[in-house]
C-alpha positions in Angstrom: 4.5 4.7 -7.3 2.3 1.8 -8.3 2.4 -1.5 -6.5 1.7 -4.5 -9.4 -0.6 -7.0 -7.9 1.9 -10.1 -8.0 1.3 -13.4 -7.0 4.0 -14.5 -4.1 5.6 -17.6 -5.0 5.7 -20.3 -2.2 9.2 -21.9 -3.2 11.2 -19.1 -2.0 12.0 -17.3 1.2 9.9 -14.2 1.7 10.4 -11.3 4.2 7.6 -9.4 5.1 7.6 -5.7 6.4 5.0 -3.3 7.7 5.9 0.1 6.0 3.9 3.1 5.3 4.1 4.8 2.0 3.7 8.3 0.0 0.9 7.9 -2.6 2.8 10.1 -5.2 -0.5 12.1 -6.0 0.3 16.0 -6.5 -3.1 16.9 -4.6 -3.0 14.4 -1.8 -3.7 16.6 1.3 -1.9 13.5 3.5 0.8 13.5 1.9 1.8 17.4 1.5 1.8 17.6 5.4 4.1 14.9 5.6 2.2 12.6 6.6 2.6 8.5 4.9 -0.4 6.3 3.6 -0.9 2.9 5.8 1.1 1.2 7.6 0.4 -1.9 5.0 2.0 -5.4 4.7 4.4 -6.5 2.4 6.3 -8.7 0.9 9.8 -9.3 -0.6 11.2 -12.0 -2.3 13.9 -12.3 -4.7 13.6 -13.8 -8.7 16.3 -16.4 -9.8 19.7 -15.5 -10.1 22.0 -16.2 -13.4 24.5 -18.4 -13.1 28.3 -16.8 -12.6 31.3 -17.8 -14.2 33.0 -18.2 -11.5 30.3 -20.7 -9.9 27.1 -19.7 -7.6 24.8 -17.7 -8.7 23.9 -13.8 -9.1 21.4 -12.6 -7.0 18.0 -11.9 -8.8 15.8 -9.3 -9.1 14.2 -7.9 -5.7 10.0 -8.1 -6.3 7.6 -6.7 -3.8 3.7 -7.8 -3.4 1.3 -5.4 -1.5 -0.4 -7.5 1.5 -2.8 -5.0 2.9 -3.3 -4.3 6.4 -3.8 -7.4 8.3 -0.4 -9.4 9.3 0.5 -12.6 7.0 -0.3 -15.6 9.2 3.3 -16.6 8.3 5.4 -13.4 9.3 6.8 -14.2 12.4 6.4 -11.1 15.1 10.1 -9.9 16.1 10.6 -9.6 19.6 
């Protein structure tokens, strides 16, 4: 799984989560044993929705931008 180096827009609300991830390579030692690359940053957002028939709007398309390791200075810490 590759993460696409997106730009994260500031006109939308973002959620940011600290996850760790599987790297997907077939001779990652890390990986094999069950281990997870990280824990990285980062963040969600959704695109704009189409409009429905019935009024509102459809939800958009989920995107996800890798952070790196160091917290966003606007994810607030839950408690």
């Amino acid at each position: 799984m590759s993460t696409v180096k997106r730009e994260i827009p500031t006109d939308r609300h973002i959620t940011y989560q600290f996850q760790t991830r599987t790297c997907g390579k077939a001779n990652c030692t890390q990986c094999s044993n069950g281990k997870k690359h990280g824990p990285y940053w980062y963040a969600y957002w959704y695109e704009d929705g189409e409009p429905k028939r019935c009024g509102g709007y459809k939800r958009g398309k989920l995107r996800t931008a890798y952070i790196g390791k160091v917290r966003p200075q606007d994810a607030i810490e839950k408690k």
